[in-house]
C-alpha positions as CSV (number, residue, x, y, z in Angstrom):
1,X,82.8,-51.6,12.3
2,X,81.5,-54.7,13.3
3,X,81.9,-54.3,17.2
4,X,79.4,-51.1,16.7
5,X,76.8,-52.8,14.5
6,X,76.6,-55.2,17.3
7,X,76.1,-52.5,19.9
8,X,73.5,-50.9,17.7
9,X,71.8,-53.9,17.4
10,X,72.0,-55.0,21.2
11,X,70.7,-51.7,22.2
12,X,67.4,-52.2,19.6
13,X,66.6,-55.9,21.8
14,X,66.9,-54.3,25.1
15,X,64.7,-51.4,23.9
16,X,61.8,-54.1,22.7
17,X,62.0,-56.0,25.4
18,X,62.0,-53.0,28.0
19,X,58.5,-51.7,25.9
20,X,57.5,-55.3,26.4
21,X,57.5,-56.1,30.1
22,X,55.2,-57.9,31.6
23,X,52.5,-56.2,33.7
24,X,52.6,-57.5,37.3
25,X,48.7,-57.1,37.6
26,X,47.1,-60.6,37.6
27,X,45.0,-59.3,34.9
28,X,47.9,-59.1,32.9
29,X,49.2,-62.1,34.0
30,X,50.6,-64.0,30.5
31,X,50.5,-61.3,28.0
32,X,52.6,-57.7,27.2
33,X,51.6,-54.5,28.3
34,X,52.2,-52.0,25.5
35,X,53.5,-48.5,25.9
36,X,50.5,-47.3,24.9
37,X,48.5,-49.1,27.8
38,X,51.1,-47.8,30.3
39,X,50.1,-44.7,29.4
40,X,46.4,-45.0,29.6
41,X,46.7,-46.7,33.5
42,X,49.1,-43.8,34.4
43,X,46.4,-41.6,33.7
44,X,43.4,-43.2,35.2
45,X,44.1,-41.9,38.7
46,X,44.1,-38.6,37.6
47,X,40.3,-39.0,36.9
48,X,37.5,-37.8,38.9
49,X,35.2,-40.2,40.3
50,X,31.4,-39.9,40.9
51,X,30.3,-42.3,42.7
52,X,29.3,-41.1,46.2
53,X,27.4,-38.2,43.9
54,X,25.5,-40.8,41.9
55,X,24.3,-42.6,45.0
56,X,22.7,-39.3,46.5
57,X,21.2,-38.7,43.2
58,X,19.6,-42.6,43.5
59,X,18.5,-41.7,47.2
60,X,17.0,-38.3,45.8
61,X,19.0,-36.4,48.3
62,X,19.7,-33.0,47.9
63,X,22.6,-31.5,50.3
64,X,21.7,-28.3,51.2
65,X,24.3,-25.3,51.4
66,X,27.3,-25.8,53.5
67,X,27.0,-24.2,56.4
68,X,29.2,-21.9,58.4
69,X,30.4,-21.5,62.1
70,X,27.3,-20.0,64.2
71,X,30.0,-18.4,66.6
72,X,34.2,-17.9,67.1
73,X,35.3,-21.3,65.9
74,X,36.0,-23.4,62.6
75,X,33.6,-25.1,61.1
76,X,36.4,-27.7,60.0
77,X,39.8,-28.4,61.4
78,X,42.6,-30.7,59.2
79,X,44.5,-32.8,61.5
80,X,46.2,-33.9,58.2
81,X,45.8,-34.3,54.4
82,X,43.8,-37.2,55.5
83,X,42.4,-36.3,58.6
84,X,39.2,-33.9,59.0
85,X,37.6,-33.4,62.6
86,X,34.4,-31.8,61.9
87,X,32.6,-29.4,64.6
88,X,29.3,-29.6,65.7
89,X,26.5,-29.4,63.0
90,X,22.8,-28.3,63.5
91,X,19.8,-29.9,61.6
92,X,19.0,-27.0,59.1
93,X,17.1,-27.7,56.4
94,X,17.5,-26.6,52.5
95,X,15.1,-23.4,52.8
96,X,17.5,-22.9,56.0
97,X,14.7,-23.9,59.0
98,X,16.1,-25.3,62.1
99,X,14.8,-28.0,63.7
100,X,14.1,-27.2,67.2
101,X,12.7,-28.4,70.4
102,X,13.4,-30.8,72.9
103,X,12.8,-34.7,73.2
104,X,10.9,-36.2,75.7
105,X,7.5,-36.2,77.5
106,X,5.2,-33.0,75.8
107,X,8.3,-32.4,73.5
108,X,9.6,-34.3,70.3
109,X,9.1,-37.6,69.4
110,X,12.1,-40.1,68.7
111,X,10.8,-40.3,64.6
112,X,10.9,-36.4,65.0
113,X,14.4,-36.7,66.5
114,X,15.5,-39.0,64.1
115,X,14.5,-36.4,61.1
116,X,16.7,-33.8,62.7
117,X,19.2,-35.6,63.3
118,X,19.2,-36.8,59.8
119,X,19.3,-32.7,58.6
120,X,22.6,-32.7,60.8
121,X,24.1,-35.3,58.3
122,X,23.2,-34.1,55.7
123,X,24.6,-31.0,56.5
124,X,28.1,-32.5,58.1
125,X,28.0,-34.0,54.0
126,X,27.7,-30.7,52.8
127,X,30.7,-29.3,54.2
128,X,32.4,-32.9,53.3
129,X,31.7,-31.8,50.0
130,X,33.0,-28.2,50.2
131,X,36.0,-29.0,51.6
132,X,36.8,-31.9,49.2
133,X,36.5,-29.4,46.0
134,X,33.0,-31.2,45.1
135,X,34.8,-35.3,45.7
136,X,32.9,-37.1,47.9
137,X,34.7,-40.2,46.5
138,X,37.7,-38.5,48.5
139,X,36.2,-39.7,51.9
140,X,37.7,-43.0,52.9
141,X,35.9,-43.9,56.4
142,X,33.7,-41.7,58.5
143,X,35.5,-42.7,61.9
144,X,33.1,-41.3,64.6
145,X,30.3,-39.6,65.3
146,X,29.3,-37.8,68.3
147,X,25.7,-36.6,68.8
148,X,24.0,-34.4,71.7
149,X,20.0,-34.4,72.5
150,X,18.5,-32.0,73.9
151,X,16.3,-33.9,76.4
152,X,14.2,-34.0,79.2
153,X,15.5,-36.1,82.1
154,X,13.0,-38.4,81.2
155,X,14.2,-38.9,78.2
156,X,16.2,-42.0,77.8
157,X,16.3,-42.8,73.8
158,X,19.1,-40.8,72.5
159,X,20.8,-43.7,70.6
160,X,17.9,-44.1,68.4
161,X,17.6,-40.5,67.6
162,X,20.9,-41.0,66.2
163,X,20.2,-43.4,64.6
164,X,18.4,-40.6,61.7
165,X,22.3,-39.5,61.4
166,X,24.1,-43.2,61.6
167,X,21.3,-44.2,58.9
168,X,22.1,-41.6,56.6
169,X,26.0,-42.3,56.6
170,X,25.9,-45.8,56.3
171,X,23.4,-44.9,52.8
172,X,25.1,-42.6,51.4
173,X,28.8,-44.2,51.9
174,X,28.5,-47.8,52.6
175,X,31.0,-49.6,54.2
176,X,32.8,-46.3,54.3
177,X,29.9,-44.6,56.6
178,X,30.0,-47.1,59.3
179,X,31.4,-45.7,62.2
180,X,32.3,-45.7,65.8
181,X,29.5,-43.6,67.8
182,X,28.4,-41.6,71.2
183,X,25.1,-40.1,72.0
184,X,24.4,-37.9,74.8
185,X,21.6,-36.4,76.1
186,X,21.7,-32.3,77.3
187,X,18.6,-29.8,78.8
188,X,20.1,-27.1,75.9
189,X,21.7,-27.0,73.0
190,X,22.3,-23.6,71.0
191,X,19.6,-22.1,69.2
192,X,17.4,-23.8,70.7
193,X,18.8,-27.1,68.0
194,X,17.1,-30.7,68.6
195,X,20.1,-32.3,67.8
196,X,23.7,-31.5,66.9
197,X,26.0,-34.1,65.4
198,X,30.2,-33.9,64.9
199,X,32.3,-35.9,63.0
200,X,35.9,-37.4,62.3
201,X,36.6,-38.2,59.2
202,X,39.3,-40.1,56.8
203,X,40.0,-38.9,53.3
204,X,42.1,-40.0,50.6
205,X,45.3,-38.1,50.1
């Protein structure tokens, strides 16, 4: 009789002091984590985070509609759960205009460049967004960037034309937008586009 009241009670301490832990965290560091605060961190992961949306909303940026492929290709491709290459994307605005022309002497200008190329990120965030369910907190780094022109030989400022894209990126994401980079220059591009811009980009699993 008495060896099982000593059980019973054994098995109570080790049940209080298993509730009663301490939390590894440094925020924790001295005190007990209740059961009830376990349960509240387990859940925290689970919810959805805003803040990529909010900072759009600050820039007043309005993504217009992801787009889709203009011919037989993907507009996306998943490497992995956390790997998205990203195919070409052309600088269409929200009422669905596209910015045409080429750069160079009796052409564009670089500022006009620069605005198209900015439409192209825009719309490479749009399909971000789509394919993330809405999460733009999902996207971890955008990698690289590659960017075409369409140029006149004389034209020799590509880089800064890209620069409209980089920009936006590096806004919108921060330290998450800032990414490797090529720019070309070409005498075409399809459609008659100023600029089209593709990406590689990391998301959160």
């Amino acid at each position: 009789m008495r060896g099982r009241r000593r059980s019973r009670v054994m098995r109570r301490v080790y049940r209080c002091r298993r509730e009663e832990l301490p939390h590894p965290s440094p925020t924790t560091a001295g005190r007990t984590v209740s059961r009830g605060d376990r349960m509240r961190r387990s859940l925290l992961p689970l919810r959805r985070l805003v803040h990529t949306e909010a900072k759009l909303k600050s820039l007043g940026i309005t993504l217009p509609p992801p787009g889709g492929p203009k011919a037989n290709y993907n507009i996306v491709c998943w490497e992995s759960p956390t790997m998205l290459y990203m195919s070409g994307h052309l600088p269409i605005e929200l009422d669905g205009t596209l910015h045409t022309g080429t750069l160079g002497p009796g052409g564009l200008t670089v500022a006009q460049g620069q605005s198209a190329a900015r439409w192209c990120g825009l719309n490479l965030i749009a399909t971000m967004q789509d394919q993330l369910g809405g999460d733009l907190d999902r996207v971890e780094k955008v990698i690289k960037l590659f960017g075409i022109v369409s140029s006149h030989v004389e034209f020799k400022e590509q880089h800064l034309v890209l620069n409209g894209c980089s920009d936006l990126m590096c806004d919108v994401f921060g330290d998450r937008g800032y990414h490797a980079r090529s720019a070309i220059g070409t005498n075409t591009l399809p459609l008659d586009a100023a600029v089209e811009v593709e990406a590689i980009v990391k998301i959160k699993a």
